[in-house]
NUTORDO-431186 format. One record per residue (C-alpha): x, y, z; residue in three letters. Coordinates in steps of 0.1 Angstrom, whole numbers, plus 5000, padded with zeros to 4 digits. Layout:
REM NUTORDO-431186
XYZALA/...
REM end
This chain:
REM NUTORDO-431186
500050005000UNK/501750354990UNK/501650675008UNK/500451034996UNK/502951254997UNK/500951535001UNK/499751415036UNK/502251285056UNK/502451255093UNK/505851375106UNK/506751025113UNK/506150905080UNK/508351245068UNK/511251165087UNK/511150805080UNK/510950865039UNK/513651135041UNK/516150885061UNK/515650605034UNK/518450735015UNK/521450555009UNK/522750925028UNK/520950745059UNK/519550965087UNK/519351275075UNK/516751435099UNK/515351345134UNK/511351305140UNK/511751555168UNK/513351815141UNK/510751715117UNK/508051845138UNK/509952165152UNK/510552235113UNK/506652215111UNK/505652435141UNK/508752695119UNK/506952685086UNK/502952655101UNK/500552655070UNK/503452675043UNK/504252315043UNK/500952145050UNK/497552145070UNK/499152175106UNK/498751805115UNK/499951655083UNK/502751765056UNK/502951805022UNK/506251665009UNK/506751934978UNK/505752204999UNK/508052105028UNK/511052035000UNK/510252384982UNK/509952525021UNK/514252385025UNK/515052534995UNK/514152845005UNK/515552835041UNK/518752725021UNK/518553024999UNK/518153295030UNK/520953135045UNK/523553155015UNK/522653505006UNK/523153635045UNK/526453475037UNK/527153675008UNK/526353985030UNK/529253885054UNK/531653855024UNK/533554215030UNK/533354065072UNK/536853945088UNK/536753545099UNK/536253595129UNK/533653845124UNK/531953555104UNK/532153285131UNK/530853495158UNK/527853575135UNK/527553265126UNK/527753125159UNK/525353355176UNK/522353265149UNK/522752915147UNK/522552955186UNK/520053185186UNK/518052955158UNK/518852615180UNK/517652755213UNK/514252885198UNK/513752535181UNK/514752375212UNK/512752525240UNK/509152605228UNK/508652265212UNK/505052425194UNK/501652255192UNK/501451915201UNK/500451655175UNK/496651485179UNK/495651185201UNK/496050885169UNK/493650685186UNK/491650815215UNK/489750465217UNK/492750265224UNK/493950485253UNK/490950505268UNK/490450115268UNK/493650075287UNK/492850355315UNK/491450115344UNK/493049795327UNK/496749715333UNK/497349415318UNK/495749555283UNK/498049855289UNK/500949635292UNK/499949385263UNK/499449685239UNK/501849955249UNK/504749735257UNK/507549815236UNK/508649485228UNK/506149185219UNK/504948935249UNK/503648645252UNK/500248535265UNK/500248625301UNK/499448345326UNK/497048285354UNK/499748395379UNK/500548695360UNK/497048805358UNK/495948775393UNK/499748945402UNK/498349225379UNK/494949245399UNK/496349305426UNK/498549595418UNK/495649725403UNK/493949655441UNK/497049805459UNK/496850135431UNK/493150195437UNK/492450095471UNK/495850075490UNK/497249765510UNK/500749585509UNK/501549335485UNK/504849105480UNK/504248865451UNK/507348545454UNK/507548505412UNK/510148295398UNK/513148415374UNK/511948515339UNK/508448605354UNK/508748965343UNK/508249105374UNK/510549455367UNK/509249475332UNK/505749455348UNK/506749695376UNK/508449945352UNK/504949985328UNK/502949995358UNK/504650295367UNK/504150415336UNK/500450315334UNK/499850525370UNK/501450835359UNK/500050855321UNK/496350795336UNK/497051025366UNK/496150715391UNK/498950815413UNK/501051145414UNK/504651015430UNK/505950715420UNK/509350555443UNK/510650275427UNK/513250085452UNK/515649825440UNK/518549655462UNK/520949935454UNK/521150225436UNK/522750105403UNK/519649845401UNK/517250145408UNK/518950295381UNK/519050035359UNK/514650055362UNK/514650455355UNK/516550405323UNK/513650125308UNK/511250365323UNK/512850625303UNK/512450405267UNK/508950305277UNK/508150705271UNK/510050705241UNK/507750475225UNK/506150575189UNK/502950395199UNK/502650555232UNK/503650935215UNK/501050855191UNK/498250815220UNK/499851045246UNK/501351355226UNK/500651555264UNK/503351345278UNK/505551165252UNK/506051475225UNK/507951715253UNK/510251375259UNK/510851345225UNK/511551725218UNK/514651625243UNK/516051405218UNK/517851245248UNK/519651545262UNK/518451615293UNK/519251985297UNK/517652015274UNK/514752005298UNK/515752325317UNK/513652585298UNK/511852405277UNK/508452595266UNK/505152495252UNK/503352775238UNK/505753065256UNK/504952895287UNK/507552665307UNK/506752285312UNK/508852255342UNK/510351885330UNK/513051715348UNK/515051415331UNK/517551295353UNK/519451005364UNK/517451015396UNK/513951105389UNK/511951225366UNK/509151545366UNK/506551505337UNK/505851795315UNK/503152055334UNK/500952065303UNK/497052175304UNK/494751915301UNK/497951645305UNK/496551365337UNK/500151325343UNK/501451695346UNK/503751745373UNK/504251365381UNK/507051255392UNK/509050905394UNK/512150845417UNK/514650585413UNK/516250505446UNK/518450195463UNK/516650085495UNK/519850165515UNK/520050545502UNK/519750825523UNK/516950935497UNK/514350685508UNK/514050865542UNK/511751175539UNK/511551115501UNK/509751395485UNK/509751615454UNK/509352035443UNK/508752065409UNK/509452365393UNK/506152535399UNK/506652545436UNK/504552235445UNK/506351975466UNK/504751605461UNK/505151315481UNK/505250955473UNK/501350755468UNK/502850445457UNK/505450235460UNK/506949955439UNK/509749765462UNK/511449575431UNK/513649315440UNK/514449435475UNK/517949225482UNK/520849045469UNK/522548735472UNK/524848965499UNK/521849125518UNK/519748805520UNK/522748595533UNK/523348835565UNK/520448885593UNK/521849195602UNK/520949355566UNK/517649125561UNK/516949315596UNK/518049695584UNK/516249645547UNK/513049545567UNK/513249865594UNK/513750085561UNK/510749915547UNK/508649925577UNK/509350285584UNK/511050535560UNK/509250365532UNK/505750295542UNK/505550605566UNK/507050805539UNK/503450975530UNK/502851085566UNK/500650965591UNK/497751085573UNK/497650955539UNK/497250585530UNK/500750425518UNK/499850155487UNK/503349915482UNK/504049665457UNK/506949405458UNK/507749185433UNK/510548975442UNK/512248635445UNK/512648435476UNK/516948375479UNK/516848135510UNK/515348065540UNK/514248385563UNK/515648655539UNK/513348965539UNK/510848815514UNK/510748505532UNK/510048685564UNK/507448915548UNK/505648625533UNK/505048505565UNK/501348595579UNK/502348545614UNK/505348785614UNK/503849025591UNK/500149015592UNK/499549345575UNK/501449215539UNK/499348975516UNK/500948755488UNK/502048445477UNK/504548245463UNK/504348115427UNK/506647825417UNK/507447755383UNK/506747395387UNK/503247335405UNK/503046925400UNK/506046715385UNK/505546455358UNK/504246105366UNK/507645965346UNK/509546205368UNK/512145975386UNK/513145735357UNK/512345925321UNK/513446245330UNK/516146245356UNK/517245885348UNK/517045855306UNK/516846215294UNK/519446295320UNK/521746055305UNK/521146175268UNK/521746525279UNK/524746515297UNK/526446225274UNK/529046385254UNK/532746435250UNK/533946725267UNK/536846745247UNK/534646825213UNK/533247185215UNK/530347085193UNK/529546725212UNK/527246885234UNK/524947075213UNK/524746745200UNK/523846595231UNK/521046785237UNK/519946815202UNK/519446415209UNK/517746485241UNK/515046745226UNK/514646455197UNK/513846215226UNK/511046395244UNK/509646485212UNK/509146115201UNK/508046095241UNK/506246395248UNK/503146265260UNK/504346045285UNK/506946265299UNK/504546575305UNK/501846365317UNK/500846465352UNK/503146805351UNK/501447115359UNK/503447445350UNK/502747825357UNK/503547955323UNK/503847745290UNK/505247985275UNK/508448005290UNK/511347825280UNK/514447895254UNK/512647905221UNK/516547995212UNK/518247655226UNK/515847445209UNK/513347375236UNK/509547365228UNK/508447325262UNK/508347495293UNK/508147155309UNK/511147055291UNK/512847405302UNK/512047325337UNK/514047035340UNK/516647125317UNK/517347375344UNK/516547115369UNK/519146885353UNK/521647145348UNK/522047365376UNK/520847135407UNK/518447075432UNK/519247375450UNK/519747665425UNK/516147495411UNK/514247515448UNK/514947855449UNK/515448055413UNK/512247865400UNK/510347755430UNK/510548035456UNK/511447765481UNK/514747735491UNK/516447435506UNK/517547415537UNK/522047395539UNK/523347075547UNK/525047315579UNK/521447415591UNK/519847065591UNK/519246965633UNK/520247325639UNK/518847565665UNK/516347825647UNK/515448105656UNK/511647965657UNK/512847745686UNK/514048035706UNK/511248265702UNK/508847955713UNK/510447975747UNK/509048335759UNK/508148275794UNK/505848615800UNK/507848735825UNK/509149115828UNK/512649165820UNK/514449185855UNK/511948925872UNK/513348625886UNK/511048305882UNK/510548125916UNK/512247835908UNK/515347995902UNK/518047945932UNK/521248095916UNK/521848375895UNK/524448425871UNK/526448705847UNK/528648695821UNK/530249005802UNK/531748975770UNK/534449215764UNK/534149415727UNK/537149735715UNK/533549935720UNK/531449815740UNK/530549515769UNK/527749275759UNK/526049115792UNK/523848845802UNK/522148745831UNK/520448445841UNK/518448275868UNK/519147875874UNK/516647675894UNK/518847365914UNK/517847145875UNK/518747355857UNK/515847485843UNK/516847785836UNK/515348175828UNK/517348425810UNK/516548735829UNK/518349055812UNK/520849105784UNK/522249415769UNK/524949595763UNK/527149885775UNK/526450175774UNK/523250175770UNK/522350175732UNK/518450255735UNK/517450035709UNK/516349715704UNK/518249575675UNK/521949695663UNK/525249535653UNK/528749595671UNK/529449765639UNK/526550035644UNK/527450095681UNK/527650465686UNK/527250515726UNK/531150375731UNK/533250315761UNK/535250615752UNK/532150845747UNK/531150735782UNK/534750775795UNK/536251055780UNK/539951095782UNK/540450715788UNK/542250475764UNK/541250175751UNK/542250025789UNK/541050255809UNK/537450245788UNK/537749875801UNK/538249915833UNK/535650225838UNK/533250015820UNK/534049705840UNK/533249935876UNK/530150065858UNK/528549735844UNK/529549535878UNK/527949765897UNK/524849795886UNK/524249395879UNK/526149255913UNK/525249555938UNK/521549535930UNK/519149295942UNK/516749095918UNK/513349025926UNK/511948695924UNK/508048695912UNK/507248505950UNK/508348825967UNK/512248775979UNK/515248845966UNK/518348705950UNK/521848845939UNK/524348695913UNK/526648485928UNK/528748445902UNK/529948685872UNK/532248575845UNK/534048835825UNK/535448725790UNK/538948745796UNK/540648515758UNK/540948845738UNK/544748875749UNK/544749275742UNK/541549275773UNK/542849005790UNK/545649165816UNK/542749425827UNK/540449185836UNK/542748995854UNK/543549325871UNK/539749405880UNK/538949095892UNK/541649095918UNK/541149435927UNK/537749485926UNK/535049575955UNK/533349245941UNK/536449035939UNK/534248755957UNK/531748715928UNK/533448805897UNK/536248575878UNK/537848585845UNK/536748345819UNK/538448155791UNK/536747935766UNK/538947645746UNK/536847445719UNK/538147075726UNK/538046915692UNK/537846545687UNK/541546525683UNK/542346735713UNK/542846575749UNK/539246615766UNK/539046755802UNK/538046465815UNK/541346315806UNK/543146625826UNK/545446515851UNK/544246725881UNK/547346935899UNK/547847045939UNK/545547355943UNK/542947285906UNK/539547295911UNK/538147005881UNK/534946955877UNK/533246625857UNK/531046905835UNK/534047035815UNK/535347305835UNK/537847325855UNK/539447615878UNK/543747595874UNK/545547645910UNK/546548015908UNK/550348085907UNK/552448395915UNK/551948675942UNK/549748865921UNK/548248605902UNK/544148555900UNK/542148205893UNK/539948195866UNK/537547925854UNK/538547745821UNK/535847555798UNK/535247375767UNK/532947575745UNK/531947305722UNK/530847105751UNK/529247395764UNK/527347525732UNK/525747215729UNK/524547195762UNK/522747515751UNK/521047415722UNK/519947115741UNK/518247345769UNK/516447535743UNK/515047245728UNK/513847085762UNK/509347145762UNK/507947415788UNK/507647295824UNK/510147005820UNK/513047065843UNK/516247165820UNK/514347405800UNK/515747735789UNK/513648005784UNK/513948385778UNK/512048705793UNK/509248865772UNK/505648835755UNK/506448955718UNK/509048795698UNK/509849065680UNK/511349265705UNK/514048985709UNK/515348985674UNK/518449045680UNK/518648835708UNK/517248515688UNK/519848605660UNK/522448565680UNK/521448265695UNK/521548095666UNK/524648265649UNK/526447945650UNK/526347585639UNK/527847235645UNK/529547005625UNK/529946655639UNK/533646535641UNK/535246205652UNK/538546115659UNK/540945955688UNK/537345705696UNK/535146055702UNK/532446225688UNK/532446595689UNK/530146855676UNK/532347145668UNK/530847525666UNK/531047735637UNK/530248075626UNK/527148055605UNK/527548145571UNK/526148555567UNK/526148575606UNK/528848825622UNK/526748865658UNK/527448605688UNK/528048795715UNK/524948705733UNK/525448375723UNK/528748365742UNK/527148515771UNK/524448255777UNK/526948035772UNK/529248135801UNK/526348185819UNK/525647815818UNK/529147765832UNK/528847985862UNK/525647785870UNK/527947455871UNK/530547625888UNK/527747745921UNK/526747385919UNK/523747365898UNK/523347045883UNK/521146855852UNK/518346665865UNK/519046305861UNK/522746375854UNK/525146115870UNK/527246385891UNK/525546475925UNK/525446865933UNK/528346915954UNK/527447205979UNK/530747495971UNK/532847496001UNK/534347826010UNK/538747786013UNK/539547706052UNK/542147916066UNK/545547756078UNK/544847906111UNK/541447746114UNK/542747366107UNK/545847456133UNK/542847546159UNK/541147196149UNK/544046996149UNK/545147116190UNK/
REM end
């Protein structure tokens, strides 16, 4: 079908003139500033006619080589400046009023897409998609819901889902209807974030969207991808106040334009920007965010560490949702993918934790094939990974043969699988399935990259299987107050752990079982928050001691912390009171260790508190049973022992095995309510014993063997950087044995602690 070229649309202009063997000769944005130049003279206003528009150049031409035949008698430099100053004068009137907008092509079209996002995305997407799925349509409802009448959404999709194409032209869809004013989109970090405001940026450049929304698209095409464009920019002698940036974007302020003033922000979740984010445009009007789209929230990094799952929640949770004020409605979208167990997704996903966020995961694989054990992972298996490694070409081979073999098997091998989309697999590497594409990836990458990439379900580690969880702490809230003391317990014990910045604490209450009740923990100074790392610590020893060094921080603290847990009396819920009879202090770090000896022995509590060092027996190692006791050691059967103290100035301190010790721990918290043994923490709410919990379970054990013994060894937990707490409860524990607290049921009797006798008392006996 030809064209009239006495009615062509601009496009049509600027595509004709650019079919030259000369190539691109003129831009569609200079094709219509030409047009609003010559008005009437070249055509009817909305359409051109291709002599009068050729006659129109010639003339242009002509003005411009006779006005340099006037500067003939001028210098050179005369010339150039001339020169200079029209063409600049001539680009910066073409450039900033940008003229009359071209018509609405088809007013039908955008109208049926106004209050229908998937028929937005399906027609205005700028690259051709496939049917959209079940999943993908009842994702798309609700972002529609969240967009219209608010609420919190995280949607689990699998990898190739489309969830930040989806996000991306639902942004667009809010701003060109005017459903929603400011727009934050959040990704994991900034360059992600980024990475969403440049596809934003080509979904706007679209022809088909400029052909239905001139208002909005026209001014962003007039930029021809400068962005300073932008400052100045004019339609009809009146500015239109766009911003393009690498940060945000302001939408042209155009009458009658739903999305005039709009603005979309591109932010990491970690940024300052996301706290107090809000917007004045260049009219004076400051906006703030409506609606949020959380896209992919974390990385393999963030997911892997508690401490960032915990910050990237808070942010979430506060500057994000709280963001529009107390008084306006926050709507937030997240489409994501689950990257193991108890990341932030996994956490939001779950109702009990976060009641106020709906969603869902959607595997890719809902049911496998009946034939799913012996065709697929046995036969087609073998045909796809039989090849010679040493031939480039043997395995495209390989799997050529594979595809060849479910073909001629197809029915049987699909039988009984259910997918989520059928149309996704590698149309590119020969597969014509989606069930053949799942376990092609199934095949290929493993169990474990599958569970979570494609099902939203991660596997559990081979280190986490029979570990503690944090589920099993939190289970053991006994609703008491922090500070009360549980009538059963008969001993209470401390334990400080000794940081460059800080001292962590513990304290515990031990019933003669030991059942026993963690009472208070913290740290020092005082923090006033719930949940931090040592890393965030801002309230040091040195701000609460100035002029001290690292030593004399220490020792101040030491006096401080000692004071207020061993000179106060603890209340047990029957009425009476208890102190702690015994208080460890952490003394292995060799730069801390000489100034806790030193406050121990000098101390007003020198009675109650004792330095501490922990040893992890291995298998290998001589076990302190084994320990050939010497004149003057204290040894107990429970894997402690106290060494004879040597020297005038000398101090004793109570070594123990912390692998022995640590298990004994996780064995306590794993012991039912009311059965005697059981350890239990303080508290009604879990979450205000995050970080607690975290650090109970910031290490795991790997079972060893050697010399005839079986050992669980402790280990740092993969991610985890916190155990301070951990090592607390732990020495806690120890100073329990050590007052003569004993398991139920345990061989060794309690033996009653016997104060030392005096030389001058057993000469008095002895006459």
């Amino acid at each position: 079908m030809g064209i009239n070229p006495h009615s062509l649309k601009p496009v049509e202009l600027a595509r004709l003139m650019n079919s030259t063997p000369l190539g691109e000769v003129v831009s569609q944005g200079a094709v219509y500033r030409q047009q609003n130049r010559a008005g009437l003279r070249i055509g009817d206003g909305r359409s051109i006619d291709l002599v009068r528009y050729v006659a129109w150049l010639f003339l242009e031409w002509r003005r411009l080589r006779e006005a340099s035949e006037e500067e003939s008698g001028l210098s050179y430099g005369e010339k150039h400046r001339r020169r200079e100053a029209e063409r600049s004068r001539r680009l910066s009137e073409s450039v900033r009023d940008i003229g009359d907008l071209p018509p609405v092509e088809n007013p039908e079209r955008k109208e049926s897409c106004r209050y229908d996002l998937a028929k937005f995305i399906l027609t205005y997407a700028p690259e051709g998609k496939d049917p959209f799925s079940n999943d993908h349509i009842r994702v798309i409802r609700r972002i529609e819901n969240a967009i219209f009448h608010g609420g919190r959404f995280v949607e689990a999709v699998y990898r190739g889902f489309g969830k930040s194409t989806i996000s991306e032209l639902t942004a667009a869809w809010a701003v060109l209807y005017g459903h929603k004013r400011f727009i934050p989109i959040i990704g994991a970090n900034q360059t992600r974030a980024g990475d969403n405001l440049d596809s934003i940026k080509g979904i706007f450049e679209s022809d088909l969207l400029l052909a239905d929304f001139p208002e909005i698209c026209y001014p962003i095409r007039c930029l021809e991808g400068i962005n300073q464009r932008a400052h100045g920019q004019l339609y009809r002698g009146q500015p239109t106040h766009i911003e393009w940036s690498a940060d945000f974007l302001v939408f042209p302020m155009i009458a009658g334009s739903e999305a005039a003033g709009s603005v979309i922000l591109a932010c990491g979740i970690t940024s300052s920007k996301v706290r107090g984010m809000k917007k004045r445009r260049g009219d004076g009007v400051q906006l703030r965010p409506d609606f949020v789209i959380v896209d992919d929230p974390q990385d393999e990094e963030s997911a892997a560490s508690p401490q960032q799952v915990t910050k990237r929640l808070n942010i979430i949770k506060k500057a994000i949702i709280r963001s529009a004020g107390h008084t306006t409605g926050m709507s937030v979208v997240m489409p994501c993918t689950v990257i193991q167990k108890d990341d932030l997704v996994d956490q939001l996903l779950d109702q009990r934790r976060n009641p106020a966020w709906q969603g869902e995961r959607i595997p890719f694989v809902r049911r496998w094939a009946d034939r799913h054990a012996d065709l697929w992972l046995v036969e087609y298996a073998r045909i796809r990974n039989t090849y010679n490694a040493d031939d480039p070409d043997d395995q495209v081979r390989a799997r050529a043969e594979a595809t060849a073999f479910y073909e001629a098997h197809r029915a049987e091998m699909d039988k009984g699988c259910l997918i989520s989309w059928e149309y996704c697999f590698a149309r590119d590497e020969g597969e014509v399935s989606a069930i053949q594409h799942a376990y092609n990836a199934l095949i290929d990458d493993g169990e474990e990259v599958f569970a979570s990439e494609f099902q939203n379900d991660p596997l559990t580690p081979p280190e986490e299987e029979g570990q503690l969880t944090r589920e099993e702490v939190l289970a053991k809230l006994n609703n008491l107050k922090r500070y009360e003391v549980a009538t059963a317990c008969e001993k209470l014990t401390a334990f400080i752990d000794v940081q460059g910045k800080c001292l962590y604490y513990v304290v515990c209450g031990w019933g003669a079982d030991f059942t026993g009740y963690v009472v208070d923990y913290g740290v020092f100074p005082d923090q006033h928050k719930r949940y931090f790392s040592l890393r965030e610590v801002t309230r040091t020893l040195q701000n609460a001691f100035p002029g001290t060094g690292q030593e004399g921080a220490w020792r101040a603290g030491f006096e401080a912390l000692t004071g207020n847990l061993l000179g106060r009396e603890w209340k047990r819920d029957d009425g009476s009171v208890l102190r702690i009879s015994r208080c460890l202090i952490d003394a292995n770090d060799g730069n801390a260790s000489q100034t806790v000896y030193d406050f121990c022995r000098q101390s007003a509590h020198a009675a109650v508190v004792m330095p501490s060092r922990g040893k992890g027996v291995t298998a290998s190692s001589t076990p302190f049973c084994d320990y050939r006791k010497k004149p003057g050691d204290r040894v107990s059967e429970w894997n402690w022992r106290i060494p004879a103290s040597k020297g005038r100035n000398a101090i004793r301190y109570i070594l123990f095995d912390t692998n022995y010790w640590k298990s004994f721990i996780r064995s306590r918290w794993r012991v039912a309510k009311g059965d005697p043994g059981c350890l239990s923490v303080f508290g009604r709410r879990p979450e205000t014993l995050r970080m607690f919990s975290e650090q109970m379970i910031s290490e795991y054990s790997v079972r060893t063997e050697g010399r005839g013994r079986v050992v669980d060894e402790w280990k740092m937990r993969p991610g985890h950087t916190e155990n301070h707490l951990w090592d607390c409860l732990v020495g806690c524990a120890v100073g329990a044995s050590e007052q003569g607290i004993v398991l139920s049921g345990s061989s060794t009797t309690a033996r009653p602690h016997k104060p030392p006798v005096k030389l001058s008392e057993l000469r008095k006996q002895k006459r």
